[in-house]
N, C-alpha and C positions, 0 to 999 in steps of 0.2 A: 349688439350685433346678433342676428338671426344667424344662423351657424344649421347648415343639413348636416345631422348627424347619423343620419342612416338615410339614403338615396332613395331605396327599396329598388333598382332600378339593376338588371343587369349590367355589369361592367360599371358601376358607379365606384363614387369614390373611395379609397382603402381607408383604415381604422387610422394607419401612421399619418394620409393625408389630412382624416379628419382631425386628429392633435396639432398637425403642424400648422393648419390654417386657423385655429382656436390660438395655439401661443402666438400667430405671428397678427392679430386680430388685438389681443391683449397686449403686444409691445408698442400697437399703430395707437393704443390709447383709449381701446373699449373697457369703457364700465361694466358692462353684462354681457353674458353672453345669453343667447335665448334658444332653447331646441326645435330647430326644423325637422320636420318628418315627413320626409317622402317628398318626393317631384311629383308636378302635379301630373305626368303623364304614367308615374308606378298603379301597377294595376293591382294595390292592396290597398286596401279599404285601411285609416285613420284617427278617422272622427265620427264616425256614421253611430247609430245607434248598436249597431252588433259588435262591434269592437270595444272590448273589453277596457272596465273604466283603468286608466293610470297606464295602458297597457304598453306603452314604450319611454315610462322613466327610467328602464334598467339602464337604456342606451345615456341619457343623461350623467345617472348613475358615473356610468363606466367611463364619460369624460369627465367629469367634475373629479375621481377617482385618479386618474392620471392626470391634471392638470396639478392636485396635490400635490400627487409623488413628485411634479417635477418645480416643487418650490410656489407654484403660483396660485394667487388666493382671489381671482376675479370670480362674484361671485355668479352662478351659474342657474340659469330658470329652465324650470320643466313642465312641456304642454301637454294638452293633445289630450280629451277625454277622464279632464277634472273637473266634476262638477258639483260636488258635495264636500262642505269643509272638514267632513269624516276623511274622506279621502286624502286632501288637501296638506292635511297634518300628517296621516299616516305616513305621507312620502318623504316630508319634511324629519319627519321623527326619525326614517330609516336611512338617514343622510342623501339621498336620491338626489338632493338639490337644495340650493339654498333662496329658492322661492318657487312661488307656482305660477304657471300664466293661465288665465281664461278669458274667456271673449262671449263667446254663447251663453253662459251661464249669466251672464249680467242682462243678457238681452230677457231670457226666464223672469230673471227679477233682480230688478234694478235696485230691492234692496238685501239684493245677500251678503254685503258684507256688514253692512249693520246687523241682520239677524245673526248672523255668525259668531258676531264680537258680542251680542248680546245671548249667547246661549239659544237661540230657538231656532235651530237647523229644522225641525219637523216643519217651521213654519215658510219655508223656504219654497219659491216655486220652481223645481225643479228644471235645469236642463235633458231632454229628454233624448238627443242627438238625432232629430229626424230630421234637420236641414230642409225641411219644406218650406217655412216662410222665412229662415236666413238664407241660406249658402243659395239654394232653388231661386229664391227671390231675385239676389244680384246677379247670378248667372243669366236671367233674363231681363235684367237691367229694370228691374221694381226693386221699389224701395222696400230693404230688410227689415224683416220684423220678425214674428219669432209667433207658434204653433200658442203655448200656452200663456202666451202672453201678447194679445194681438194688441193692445198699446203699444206697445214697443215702437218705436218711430212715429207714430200717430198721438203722441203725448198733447198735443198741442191741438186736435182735433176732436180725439175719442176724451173727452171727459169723463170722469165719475165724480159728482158733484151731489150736495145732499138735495133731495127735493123738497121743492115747497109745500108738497101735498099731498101725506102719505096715504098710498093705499094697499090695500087688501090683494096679492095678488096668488095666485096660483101658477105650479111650475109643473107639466104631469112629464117625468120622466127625468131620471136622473145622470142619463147618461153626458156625454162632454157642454153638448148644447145647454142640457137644463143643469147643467152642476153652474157654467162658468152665467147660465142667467140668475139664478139664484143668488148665489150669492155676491153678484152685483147689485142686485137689488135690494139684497138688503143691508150692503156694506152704503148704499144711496138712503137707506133709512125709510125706506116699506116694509110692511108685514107679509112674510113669506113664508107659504107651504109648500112643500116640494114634496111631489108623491113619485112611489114607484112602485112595480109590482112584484119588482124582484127580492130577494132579501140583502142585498146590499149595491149602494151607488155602482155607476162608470157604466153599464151599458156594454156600447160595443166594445172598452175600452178591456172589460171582465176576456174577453174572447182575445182582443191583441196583445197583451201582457204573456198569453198563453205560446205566445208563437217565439222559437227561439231566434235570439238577440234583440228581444222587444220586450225585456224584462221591465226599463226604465220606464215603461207605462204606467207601473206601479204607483210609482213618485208622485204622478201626474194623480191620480186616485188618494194618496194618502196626503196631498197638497188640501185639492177639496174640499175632505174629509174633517180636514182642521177649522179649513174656511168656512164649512157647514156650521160648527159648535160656535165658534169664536164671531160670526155676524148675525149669527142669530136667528139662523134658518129651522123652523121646525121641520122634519126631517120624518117622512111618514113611509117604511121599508114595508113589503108585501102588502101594498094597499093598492087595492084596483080601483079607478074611483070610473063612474061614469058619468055623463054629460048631467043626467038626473044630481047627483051627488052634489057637482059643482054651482050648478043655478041656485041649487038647494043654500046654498052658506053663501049664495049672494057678493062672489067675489067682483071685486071692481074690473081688473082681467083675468086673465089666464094666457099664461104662455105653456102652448102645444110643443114638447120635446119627446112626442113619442117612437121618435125612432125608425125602423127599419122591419121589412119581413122580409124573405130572403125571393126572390124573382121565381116565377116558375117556367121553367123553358118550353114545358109541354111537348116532352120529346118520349113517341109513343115508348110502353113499358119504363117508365121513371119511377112507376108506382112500386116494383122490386122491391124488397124490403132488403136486398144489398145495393139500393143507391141511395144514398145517404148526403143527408144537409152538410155545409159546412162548420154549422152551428154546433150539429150532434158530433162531430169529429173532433172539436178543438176542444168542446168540453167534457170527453171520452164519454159517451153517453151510448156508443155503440162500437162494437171492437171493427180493426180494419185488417183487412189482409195483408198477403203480401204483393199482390199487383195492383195496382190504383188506378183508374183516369180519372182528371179533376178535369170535368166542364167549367171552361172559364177560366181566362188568364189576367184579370184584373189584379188589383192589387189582392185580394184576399184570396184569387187562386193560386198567387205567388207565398203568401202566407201559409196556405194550407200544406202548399207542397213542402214548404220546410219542416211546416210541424211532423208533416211524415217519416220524411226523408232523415231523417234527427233523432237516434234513438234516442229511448224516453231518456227524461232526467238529465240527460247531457249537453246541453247548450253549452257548445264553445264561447260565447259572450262570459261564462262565470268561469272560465278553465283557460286561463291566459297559454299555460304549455300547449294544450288541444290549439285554441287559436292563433298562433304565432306557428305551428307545424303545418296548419290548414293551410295557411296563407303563404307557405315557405319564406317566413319570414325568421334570418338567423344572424349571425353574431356579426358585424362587420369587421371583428377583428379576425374572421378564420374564411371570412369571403367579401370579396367589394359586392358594396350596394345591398348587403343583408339582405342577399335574395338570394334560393333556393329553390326546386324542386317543391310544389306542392304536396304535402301529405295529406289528402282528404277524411275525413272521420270516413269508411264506408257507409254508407246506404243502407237506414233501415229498411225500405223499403223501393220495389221499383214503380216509377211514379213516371206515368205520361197526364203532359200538361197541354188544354187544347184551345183554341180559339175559335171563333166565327172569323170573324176578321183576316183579311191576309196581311201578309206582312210579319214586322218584327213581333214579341211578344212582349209585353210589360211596358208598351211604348208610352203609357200612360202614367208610368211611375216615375218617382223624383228625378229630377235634372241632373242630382248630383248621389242620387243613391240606385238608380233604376239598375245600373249596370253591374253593384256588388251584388244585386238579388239575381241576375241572366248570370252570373260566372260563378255565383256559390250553389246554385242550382244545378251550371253544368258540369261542376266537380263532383254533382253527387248523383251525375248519370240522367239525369230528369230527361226524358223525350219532350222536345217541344214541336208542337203540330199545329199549323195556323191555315185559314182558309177553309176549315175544316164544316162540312154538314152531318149532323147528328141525325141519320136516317131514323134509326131507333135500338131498342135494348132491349134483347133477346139471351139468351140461353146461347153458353158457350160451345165455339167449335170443337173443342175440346172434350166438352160435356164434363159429367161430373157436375159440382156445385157452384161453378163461377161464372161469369155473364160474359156474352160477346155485347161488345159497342160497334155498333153498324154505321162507318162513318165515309160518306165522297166527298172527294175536296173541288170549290172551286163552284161557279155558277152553271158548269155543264154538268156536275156532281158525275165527277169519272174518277177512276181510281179507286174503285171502292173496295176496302177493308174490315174483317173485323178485329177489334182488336181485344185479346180474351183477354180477362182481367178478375178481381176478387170481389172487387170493390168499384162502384163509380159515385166523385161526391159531387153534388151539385156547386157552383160556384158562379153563378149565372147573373151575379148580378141584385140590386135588392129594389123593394118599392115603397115608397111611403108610408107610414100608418099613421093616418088620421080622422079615423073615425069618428071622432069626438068635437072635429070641427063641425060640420054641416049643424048638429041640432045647438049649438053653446051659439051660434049665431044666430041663428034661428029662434033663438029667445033672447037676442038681443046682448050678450056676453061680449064683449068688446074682445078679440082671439086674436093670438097672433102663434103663426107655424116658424116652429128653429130647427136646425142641425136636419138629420134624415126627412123628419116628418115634412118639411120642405120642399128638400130634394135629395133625393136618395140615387141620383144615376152611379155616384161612386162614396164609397163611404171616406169623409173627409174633413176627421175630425181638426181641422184649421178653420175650415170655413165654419163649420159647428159651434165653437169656440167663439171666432170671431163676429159670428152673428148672435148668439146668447148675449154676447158681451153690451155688444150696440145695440138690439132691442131695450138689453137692461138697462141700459145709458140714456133710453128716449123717453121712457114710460115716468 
């Protein structure tokens, strides 16, 4: 029996309700009980990637605890953001429950519990909690499948099968696209070189791990990382190769996974040397103020504002107390529905967030997470500004050393503003880089473009994945 054991939900139900419908559930003849969390209409985030792994077995915990004390031994499962059998156990170990539920984590990979029982958790492909090709999928009535593992539901389609006819291929760039081509390709039994220019794998993925409650990227990187050694991928870190290089070794293909350069909006005075990439920002490469506008409200202008907004080092996704305060999430036994008064971490910093586009902001973000990144943003004061024209970027009204942004909103550009500020980072959006196509065909190189290099209108690493994966599967 699924049992809500915390509502999240104003005026939801009391702690004494939630025991009394638990024993009277267990005298009707339930074998299990299973923990529910949250209604789907509670406006705290669950399952998503920022919410902290394990982060409400306490409530479990705390009935499994009184169902003891009052004599009865039905045993009790605990959900919700378990996805590592490190985890798994831990909860187990601290009596929290006497089983664990997952669901997402089998769609990652379908063989976690065999790696598990067999010792090799690093070999595990991780749940990452970004609900973009599950929970996203079915909300729009597509078939569920899953970010790092686009098999998932297409088992029966996407084959990996050994080939007849090995070749020689080449992989430039290591990020999601060329990690998940590679080493398909060579788990299919071709000889694979995978270059990159940086000194270590992932790509864009180095930049989203950085941004808090997107730690779980990581997994996704050291998942790779093992699949690189264990298929047999030669693995070439700080090697820039060019079209020459590659003709040169005669490879049979080459698959282009070179990525992304970040869009340039060409908004007069950008050239400031306090407007800054969002590349330089997320990998501290240049310090930030304390007023900010981020041009661009795409997914990565959503990222960047968090990273601001977030004093360093403190991501509530690793600090369960911070996160359960954030979300006014508390005991159900001292209030119905475990809901409270939000306590927000304040604001590193003050941070306007702006768009071309009118309308909502982030309209392009997950189905099922777009709305924790507009309400953790507006807890941490973020100005959102859409419809917005970037006249240009000038020297503050204020004067002193900080910049005005010269902005009218709207097709008759009226209402115009400056708005002073310390800092303005670019967020604009990205473009292709593929340089390396035009001459590698041009001499005849059989090429094929994955992940950014492709198409870069929004960085998205599912389609990235998904197509390294089926290129890998064709060749």
């Amino acid at each position: 029996y699924r049992l809500s054991m915390i509502d999240l939900i104003p005026g939801g139900s009391s702690w004494e309700e939630v025991v009394l419908l638990a024993k009277a559930v267990e005298a009707a003849g339930a074998t299990l009980i299973n923990s529910g969390i949250g209604w789907h209409e509670a406006r705290v985030p669950t399952i998503a990637t920022s919410v902290p792994r394990g982060a409400f077995t306490w409530v479990t915990k705390k009935l499994r605890t009184d169902l003891r004390a009052a004599g009865l031994t039905i045993p009790v499962v605990t959900s919700n953001r378990l996805n590592m059998p490190e985890v798994a156990e831990q909860v187990l170990a601290d009596g929290a429950a006497d089983m664990v539920s997952m669901a997402r984590p089998f769609l990652a990979d379908p063989e976690f519990v065999n790696k598990a029982a067999q010792g090799r958790s690093k070999d595990i492909n991780t749940c990452i909690a970004c609900n973009q090709a599950c929970l996203d999928h079915a909300f729009k009535a597509k078939l569920a499948s899953c970010l790092v593992n686009p098999r998932a539901g297409h088992e029966t389609e996407l084959i990996i099968k050994l080939t007849p006819t090995k070749k020689r291929v080449a992989v430039i760039g290591a990020g999601p696209a060329g990690l998940a081509a590679a080493t398909t390709l060579a788990e299919r039994g071709h000889s694979v070189d995978l270059f990159d220019s940086a000194d270590k794998i992932g790509g864009q993925f180095n930049l989203a791990k950085r941004v808090p409650g997107k730690e779980e990227f990581e997994e996704t990187l050291r998942y790779f990382g093992n699949r690189i050694s264990g298929t047999g991928v030669r693995l070439h870190l700080n090697t820039r190769v060019s079209a020459a290089d590659l003709i040169a070794q005669k490879f049979d293909e080459v698959l282009l996974a070179t990525g992304v350069t970040p869009r340039n909006p060409r908004i007069p005075g950008q050239d400031h040397p306090k407007v800054l990439s969002y590349i330089d920002v997320l990998l501290g490469r240049q310090p930030v103020g304390e007023r900010v506008a981020l041009i661009g409200a795409g997914g990565i202008g959503f990222d960047v504002a968090e990273f601001l907004v977030t004093p360093t080092g403190h991501s509530t996704a690793l600090d369960l107390p911070a996160w359960l305060a954030e979300w006014g999430v508390a005991d159900p036994a001292e209030v119905r529905g475990g809901v409270v008064r939000p306590q927000a971490t304040p604001p590193a910093r003050q941070v306007t967030l702006l768009q071309r586009k009118p309308g909502k902001l982030g309209a392009g973000l997950g189905k099922t997470t777009g709305w924790i990144h507009r309400a953790a943003l507006k807890m941490k004061n973020v100005e959102m500004l859409s419809g917005v024209n970037y006249e240009r970027i000038g020297e503050s009204p204020e004067g002193g050393s900080g910049l005005g942004l010269f902005i009218t909103f709207g097709e008759k550009r009226l209402d115009g503003t400056v708005l002073a500020v310390d800092n303005i980072v670019l967020c604009a959006g990205q473009e292709p880089l593929r340089e390396l196509l035009e001459p590698l065909r041009a001499a005849g190189v059989k090429t094929h473009l994955i992940g950014g290099a492709d198409e870069a209108s929004e960085l998205d690493a599912k389609r990235a994945i998904n197509q390294g994966t089926r290129v890998a599967a064709a060749i």
